[in-house]
N, C-alpha and C positions, 0 to 999 in steps of 0.2 A: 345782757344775755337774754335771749328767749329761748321759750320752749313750747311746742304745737299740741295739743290737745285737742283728740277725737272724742264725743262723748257719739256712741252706738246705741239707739234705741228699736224697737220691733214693733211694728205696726201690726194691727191683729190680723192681716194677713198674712204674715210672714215676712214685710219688705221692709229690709235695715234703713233705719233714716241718721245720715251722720253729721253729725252738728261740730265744726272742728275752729279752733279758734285760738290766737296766740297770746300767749302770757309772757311778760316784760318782766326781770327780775332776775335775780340770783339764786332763790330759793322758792321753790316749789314747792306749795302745802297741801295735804291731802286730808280729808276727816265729812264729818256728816254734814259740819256748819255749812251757810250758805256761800261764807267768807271767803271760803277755800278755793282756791284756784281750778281744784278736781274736786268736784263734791260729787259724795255720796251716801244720798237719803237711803240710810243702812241705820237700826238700831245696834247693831253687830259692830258698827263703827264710831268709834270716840268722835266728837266734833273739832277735835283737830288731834289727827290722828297720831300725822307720820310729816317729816317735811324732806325735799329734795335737795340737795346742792351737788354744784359742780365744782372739783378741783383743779388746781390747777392743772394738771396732768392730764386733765379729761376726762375721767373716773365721777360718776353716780355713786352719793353716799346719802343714802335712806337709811333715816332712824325715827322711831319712835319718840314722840313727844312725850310719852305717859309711861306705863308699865304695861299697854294693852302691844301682843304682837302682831305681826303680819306674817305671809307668805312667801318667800322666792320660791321657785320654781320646785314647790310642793314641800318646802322643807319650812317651820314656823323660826321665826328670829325676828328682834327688834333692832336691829341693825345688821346692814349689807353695805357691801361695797361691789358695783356691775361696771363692767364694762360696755359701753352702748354700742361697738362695735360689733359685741355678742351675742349683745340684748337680755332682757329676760322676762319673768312672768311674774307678776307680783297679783297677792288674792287679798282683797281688804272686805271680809262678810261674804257677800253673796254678788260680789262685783271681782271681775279680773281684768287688772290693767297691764299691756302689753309695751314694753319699751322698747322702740327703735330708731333709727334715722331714715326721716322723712326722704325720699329717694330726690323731688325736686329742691327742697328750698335746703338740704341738709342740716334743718332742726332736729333736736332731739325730739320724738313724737312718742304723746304717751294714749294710746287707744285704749277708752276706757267700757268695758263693755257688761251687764249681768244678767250674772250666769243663772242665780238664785232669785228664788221671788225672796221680797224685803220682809222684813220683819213686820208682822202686824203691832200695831201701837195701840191700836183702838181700845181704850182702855173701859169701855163698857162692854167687850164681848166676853161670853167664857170662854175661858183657856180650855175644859175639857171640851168644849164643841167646836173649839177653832181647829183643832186640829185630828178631829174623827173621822172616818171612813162611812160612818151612817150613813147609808142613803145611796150610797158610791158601788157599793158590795150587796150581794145575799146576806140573810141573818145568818147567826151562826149554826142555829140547825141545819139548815138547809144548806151552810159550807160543810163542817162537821161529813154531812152524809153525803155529798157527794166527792169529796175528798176521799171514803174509803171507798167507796164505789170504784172512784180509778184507779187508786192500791188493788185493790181487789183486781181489776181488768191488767192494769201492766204490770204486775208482780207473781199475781195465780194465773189467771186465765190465760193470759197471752203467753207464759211461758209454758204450762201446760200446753197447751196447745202446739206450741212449738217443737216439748219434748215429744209428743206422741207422732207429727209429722215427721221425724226424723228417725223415728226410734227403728223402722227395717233395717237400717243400716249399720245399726251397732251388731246385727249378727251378721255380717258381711266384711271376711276378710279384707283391709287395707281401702276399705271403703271410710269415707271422711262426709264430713258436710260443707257442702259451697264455703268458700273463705267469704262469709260476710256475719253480720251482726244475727242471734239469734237470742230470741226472747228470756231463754233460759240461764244464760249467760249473766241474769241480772241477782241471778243467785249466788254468785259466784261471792267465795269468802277473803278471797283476796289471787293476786296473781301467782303465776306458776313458778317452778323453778326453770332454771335455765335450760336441764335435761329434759325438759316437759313442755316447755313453750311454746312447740309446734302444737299444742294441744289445746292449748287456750280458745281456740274457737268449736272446739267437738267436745262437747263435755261427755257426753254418750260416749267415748271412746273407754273410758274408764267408768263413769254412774251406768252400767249396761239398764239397770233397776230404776221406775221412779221410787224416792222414799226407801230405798235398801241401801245401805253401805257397800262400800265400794268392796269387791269379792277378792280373792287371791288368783280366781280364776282371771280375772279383768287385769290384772297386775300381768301373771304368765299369758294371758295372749301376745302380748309381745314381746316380755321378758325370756324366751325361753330357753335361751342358753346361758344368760348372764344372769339367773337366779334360781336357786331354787333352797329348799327347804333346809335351814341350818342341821336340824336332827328329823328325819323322816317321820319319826312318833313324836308329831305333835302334843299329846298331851305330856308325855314326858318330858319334852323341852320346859314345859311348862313350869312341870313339877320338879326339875333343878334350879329353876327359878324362884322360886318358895310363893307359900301363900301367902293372900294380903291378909294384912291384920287391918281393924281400924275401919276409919274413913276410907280407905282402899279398898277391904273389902267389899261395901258399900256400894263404891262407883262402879268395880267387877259386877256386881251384881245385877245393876242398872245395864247395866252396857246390854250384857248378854241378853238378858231382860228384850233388849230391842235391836237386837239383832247384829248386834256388835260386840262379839268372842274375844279373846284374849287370844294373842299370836299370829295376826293374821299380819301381811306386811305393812299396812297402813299404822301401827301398830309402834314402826319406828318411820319407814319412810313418809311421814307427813309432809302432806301438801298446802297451795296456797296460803303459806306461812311467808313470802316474798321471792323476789326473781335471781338471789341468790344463789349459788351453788353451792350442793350436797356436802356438807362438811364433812372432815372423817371421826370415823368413829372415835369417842371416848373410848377412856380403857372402865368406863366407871359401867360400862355396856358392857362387856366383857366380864369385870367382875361380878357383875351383883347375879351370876350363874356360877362362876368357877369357882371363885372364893368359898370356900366350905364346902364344896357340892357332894363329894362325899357323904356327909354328914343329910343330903337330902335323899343322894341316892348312891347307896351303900351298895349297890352290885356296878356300878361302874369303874371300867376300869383306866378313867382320866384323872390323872392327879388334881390334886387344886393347885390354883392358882390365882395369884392375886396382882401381882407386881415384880415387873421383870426383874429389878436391883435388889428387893428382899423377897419375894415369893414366887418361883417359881422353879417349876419340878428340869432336873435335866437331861440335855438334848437325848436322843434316841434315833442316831444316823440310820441308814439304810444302806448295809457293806453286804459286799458280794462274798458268800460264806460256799461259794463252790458253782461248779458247771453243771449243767445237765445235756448233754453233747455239747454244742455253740453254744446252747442259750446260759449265762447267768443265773445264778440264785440269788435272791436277795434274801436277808433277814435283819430286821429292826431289832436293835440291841439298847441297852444303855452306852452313855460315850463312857469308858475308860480312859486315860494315858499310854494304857498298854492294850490296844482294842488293835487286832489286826484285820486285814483282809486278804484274801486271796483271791488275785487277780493275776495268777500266773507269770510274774515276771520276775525274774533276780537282778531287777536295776535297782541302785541304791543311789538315793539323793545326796546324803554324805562327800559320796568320791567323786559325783560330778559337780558339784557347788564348791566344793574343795579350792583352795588358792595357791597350791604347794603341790600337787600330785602331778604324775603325768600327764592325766588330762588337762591341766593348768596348761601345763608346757605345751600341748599342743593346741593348745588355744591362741597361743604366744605366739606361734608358727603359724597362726593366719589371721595375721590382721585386718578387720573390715570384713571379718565373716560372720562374727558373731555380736551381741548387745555390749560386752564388754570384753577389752583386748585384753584382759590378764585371766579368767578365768568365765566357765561356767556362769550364765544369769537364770533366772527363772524363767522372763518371758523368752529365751532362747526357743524354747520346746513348747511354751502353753501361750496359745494364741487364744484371746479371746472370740466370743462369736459375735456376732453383727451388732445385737444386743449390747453385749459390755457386761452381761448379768452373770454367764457362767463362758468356761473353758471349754474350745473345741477338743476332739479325740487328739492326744498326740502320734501323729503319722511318722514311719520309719522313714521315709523315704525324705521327706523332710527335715526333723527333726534329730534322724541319727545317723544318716547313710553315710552324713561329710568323716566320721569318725570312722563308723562300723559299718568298714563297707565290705561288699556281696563277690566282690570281683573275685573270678578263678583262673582266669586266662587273658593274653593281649594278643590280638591279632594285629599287627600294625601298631596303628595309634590305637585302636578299638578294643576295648573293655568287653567280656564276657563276665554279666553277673547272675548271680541263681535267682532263682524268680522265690520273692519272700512272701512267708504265711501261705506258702506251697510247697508240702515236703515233698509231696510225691512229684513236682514237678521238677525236682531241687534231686530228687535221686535219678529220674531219667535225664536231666541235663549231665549230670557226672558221666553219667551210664554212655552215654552217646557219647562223650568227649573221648572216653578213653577206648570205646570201639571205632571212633571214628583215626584214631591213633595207634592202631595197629600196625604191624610191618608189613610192606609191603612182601610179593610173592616171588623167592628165587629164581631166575631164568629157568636151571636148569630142572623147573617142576612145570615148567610150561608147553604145552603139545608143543612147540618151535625147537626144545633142548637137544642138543647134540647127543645122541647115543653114547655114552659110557661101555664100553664091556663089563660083564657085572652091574648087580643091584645091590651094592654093598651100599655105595655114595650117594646112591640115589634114597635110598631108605635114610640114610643119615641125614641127609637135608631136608629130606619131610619130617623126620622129629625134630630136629631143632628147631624148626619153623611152626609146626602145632605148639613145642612149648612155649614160645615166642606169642603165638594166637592167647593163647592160653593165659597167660603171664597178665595183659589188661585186664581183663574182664576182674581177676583178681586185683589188680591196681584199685580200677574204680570201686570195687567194693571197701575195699581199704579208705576209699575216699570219703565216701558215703559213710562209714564207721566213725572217723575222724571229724565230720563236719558236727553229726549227732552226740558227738562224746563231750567229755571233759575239754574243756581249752581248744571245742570249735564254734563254729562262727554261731550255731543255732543255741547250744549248748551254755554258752558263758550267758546270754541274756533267758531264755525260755526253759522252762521246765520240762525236758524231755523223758519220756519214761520206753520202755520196750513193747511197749502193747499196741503199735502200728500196726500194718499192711502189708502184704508181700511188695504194695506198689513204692510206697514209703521206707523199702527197707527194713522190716518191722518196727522203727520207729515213732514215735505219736509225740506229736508236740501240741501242750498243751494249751487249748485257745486263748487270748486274750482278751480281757475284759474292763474297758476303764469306766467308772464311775463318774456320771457327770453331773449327777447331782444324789447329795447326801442327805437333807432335811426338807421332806417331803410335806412333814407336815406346817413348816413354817418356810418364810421366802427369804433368800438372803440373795443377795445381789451386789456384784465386783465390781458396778458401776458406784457405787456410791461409794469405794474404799479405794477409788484409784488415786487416791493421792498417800495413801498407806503403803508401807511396803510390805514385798507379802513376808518376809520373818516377819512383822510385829506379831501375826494370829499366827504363823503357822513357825513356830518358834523354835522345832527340832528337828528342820528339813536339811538344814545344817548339818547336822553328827545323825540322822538315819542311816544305819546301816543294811535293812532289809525292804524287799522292794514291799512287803504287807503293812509296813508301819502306816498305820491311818494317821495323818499329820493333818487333819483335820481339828480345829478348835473346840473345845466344849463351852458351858456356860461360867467355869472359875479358873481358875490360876493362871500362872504367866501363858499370854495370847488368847488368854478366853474374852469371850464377848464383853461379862463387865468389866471387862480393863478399861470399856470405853462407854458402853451403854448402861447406864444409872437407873432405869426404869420411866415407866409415866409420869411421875410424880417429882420428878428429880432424886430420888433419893438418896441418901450419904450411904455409901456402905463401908461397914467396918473393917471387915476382911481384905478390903485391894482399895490401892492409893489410886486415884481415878484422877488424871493429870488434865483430860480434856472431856469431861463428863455429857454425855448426849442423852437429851432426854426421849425415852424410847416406850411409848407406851403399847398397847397388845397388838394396836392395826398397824405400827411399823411392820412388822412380820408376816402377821395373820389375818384372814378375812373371812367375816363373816359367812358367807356362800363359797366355803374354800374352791375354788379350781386350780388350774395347773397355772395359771395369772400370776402376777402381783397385785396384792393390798390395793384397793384405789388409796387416793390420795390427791386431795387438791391439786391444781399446778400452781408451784412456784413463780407466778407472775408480779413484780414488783408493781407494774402500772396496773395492772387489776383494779378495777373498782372496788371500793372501800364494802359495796354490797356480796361481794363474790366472797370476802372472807371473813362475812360474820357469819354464824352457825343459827340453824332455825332453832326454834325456842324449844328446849328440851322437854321431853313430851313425859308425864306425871311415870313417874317408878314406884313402884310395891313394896316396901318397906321388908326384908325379910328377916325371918322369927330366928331366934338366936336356936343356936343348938348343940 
């Protein structure tokens, strides 16, 4: 068996000289001796290091003679097994031998080449001047001081500089700086978030100041619909937040001291903390204001609160307590069981959800028109809106016409029906049907009539015919009476009262009003309960028999919210057996900068980066004083 061996040396010009020469044998030995088939004058290498053989298979099996290791292809081992089809890299000191097959003579070829200068031997030099920089370098004064000379130039000056050339344009609406590298940038404490990333190169966009903390103003220049101040009397906010005691109040003091207040947004939304996005809020934010707050500020009139599952105060809907012409009243009450509203209608949930009544049966009587062929369903009538959050108005014409219908007359096939949420047009359609249905006029009252002798017959047919005139006009008023009264069409669903219009018939029917959202100051949303069915919360839509019943949910008993939501914390509550407990802390509902929104809230992204749903490092809290 042979093997080819390249030894690579470098001429002090640069030009590789290769010395290659074939070795007879079985086994290949590698080490410092001169013995060695591959030698390499390395102190770094045992004099007989490592040796090679071939198996039968074909397979390079290098092992270690001693205890000292080698290299494969950057990993240390004292034994390997290579493939030479594959090759590899092997490192013995400051030498790297390259294994392959020689492309003409197809030996195994071992190119032996270094990388490292050799170990000095010289055993009279010193070790600390063999291997110092003396003489190679400035001393160290003279490194020392010009080392902060260049700190100095690329970290102050050059950034300085940078900031000042750019700085016009921090008061220049929607005005940016060139997307490239700028000096100041070098200041930076770490990267942005992910809402802010477009800013990583305009630092000015927010530092408007050098050396000033970042303002509220710099925050609302671009925020300006999507933030604004949780309680408008900032130092009150403050002061539900209690004072610091301690080392808290200490660093308060400092702050302010330098130009850095307490309250300002920077305050929670901390930056360059990583490229992560905005976690939601703790409820531990939330509480360390509500929780007692009373007790800080005694003329407020917001409950405490602490924790959805054990503390906190209940709901206070917003029900329609009367009209004022068209328009609704609203009034904010406590929720009751027995909390009504007035929204003018006498429909009852009861007798149409019912599975036995008439209305059953004539549900049964048209199959494929409704959610369910045996009876009344919920979504029959409440469509939600685009969203999925709340319920559209329910429309008569939609929603009730197939039952309670308008029709008063057929022409043909053709339906004449009164025009709805229009009395007074509902009393001239009667009005006109029944003038338009008058008798016609006796021949013998027409300039064409044969003379009679005597005006006995002739006066007789003009009264019978005036009373005959007469007689409708009376009809449709009767009509109009009927439709308005008891067990008519207006009358069985709307509140009608007498204090109409002569156009109206004196009747006034009074407006409608549906409520489409009840909890103003918190957000609740039908997209996230569509797989609930709506009796689990609304649990007496069932047996309602009045169209006022607010069938709306409070915050306890059967279909109140902790039947399912436990609090922040998860908490056990004793009061209600909680069969699939959801942990619900204050930003499920609520949000900071309330608007007419929902809560942010991370997205639900499974592939998300592991960095998008860690939370930035929670920023120091003020301990507050018991009371």
């Amino acid at each position: 068996m042979s093997f080819l061996v390249r030894q690579i040396a470098l001429k002090s010009s640069g030009e590789e000289i290769v010395r290659p020469s074939t070795i007879e044998g079985d086994v290949l030995t590698i080490g410092r001796d001169a013995a060695n088939a591959i030698h390499l004058p390395d102190l770094a290498v045992d004099p007989r290091h490592a040796t090679v053989t071939q198996t039968a298979e074909g397979s390079l099996t290098i092992e270690s003679v001693g205890t000292q290791p080698f290299e494969v292809n950057g990993r240390s081992t004292t034994q390997a097994m290579l493939d030479p089809a594959v090759g590899a890299e092997l490192m013995f000191g400051g030498h790297r031998i390259a294994i392959s097959r020689d492309d003409e003579s197809g030996l195994l070829a071992f190119t032996v080449r270094r990388v490292e200068a050799v170990s000095d031997s010289a055993e009279d030099k010193d070790i600390t001047t063999a291997y110092t920089l003396k003489g190679l370098l400035p001393g160290k004064r003279m490194s020392a001081w010009t080392f902060a000379v260049l700190v100095l130039i690329a970290f102050l000056a050059f950034p300085i500089y940078s900031y000042i050339t750019y700085k016009p344009l921090a008061m220049q609406e929607k005005a940016r700086r060139p997307d490239s590298f700028h000096a100041d940038q070098t200041w930076s404490s770490g990267p942005l978030s992910l809402a802010h990333k477009n800013l990583g190169k305009d630092c000015q966009a927010c530092h408007t100041e050098a050396f000033v903390a970042v303002t509220d103003n710099a925050c609302l220049t671009c925020h300006t619909k999507d933030a604004h101040d949780h309680v408008a009397d900032k130092s009150r906010l403050l002061k539900a937040r209690g004072e610091p005691t301690g080392m808290a109040a200490i660093q308060r003091a400092f702050a302010t001291a330098f130009n850095r207040p307490a309250g300002r947004c920077v305050d929670c939304h901390t930056e360059h903390e990583g490229e992560g996005a905005m976690p939601a809020t703790q409820q531990k934010f939330c509480a360390d204001c509500h929780n007692g707050m009373k007790g800080r500020l005694p003329d407020t009139k917001i409950a405490d609160a602490a924790d959805f599952g054990m503390a906190h105060p209940q709901f206070k809907p917003m029900i329609i307590s009367g009209m004022d012409g068209d328009k609704p009243l609203f009034t904010r009450t406590n929720w009751t069981p027995a909390l009504q509203e007035n929204n003018g209608l006498k429909f009852t949930h009861g007798q149409h959800l019912s599975k036995t009544n008439g209305i059953a049966q004539m549900v049964r009587r048209m199959p494929g028109r409704f959610a369910e062929n045996d009876a009344l369903d919920c979504k029959d009538c409440h469509k939600s809106d685009a969203t999925g959050t709340r319920f559209k108005p329910v429309v008569m014409e939609d929603s009730c016409q197939a039952c309670h219908s308008l029709s008063f007359d057929q022409v043909g096939g053709t339906f004449r029906t009164l025009r709805h949420g229009e009395p007074e047009q509902v009393v001239a359609e009667l009005r006109s049907f029944y003038r338009g249905g008058a008798p016609s006029r006796p021949a013998n009252l027409s300039g064409l009539a044969r003379r009679v002798p005597g005006d006995a017959a002739l006066r007789s047919t003009a009264a019978d015919y005036a009373r005959a005139v007469r007689f409708y006009p009376t009809r449709a008023e009767q009509a109009v009476a009927q439709v308005f009264s008891n067990g008519g069409m207006c009358y069985d669903c709307h509140t009608v009262t007498r204090g109409g219009t002569v156009a109206s018939g004196g009747f006034a029917v009074q407006p409608v009003a549906q409520n489409d959202r009840y909890y103003h100051k918190g957000w609740f949303d039908h997209k996230a309960h569509n797989k609930s069915d709506c009796a689990d919360c609304h649990t007496e839509a069932g047996t309602s028999s009045k169209a006022s019943d607010l069938l709306v949910p409070g915050i306890d008993g059967k279909g109140g919210c902790r039947s399912c939501h436990v609090g922040g914390e998860g908490a056990k509550l004793s009061t209600v057996s909680v069969k699939d407990p959801v942990d619900s802390s204050c930003a499920m509902c609520h949000s900071y900068h309330m608007d007419s929104g929902a809560p942010w809230a991370p997205a639900k992204d499974k592939k998300k980066d592991v960095r998008q749903t860690v939370a930035v490092a929670e920023r120091p809290r003020f301990p507050v004083k018991p009371h």
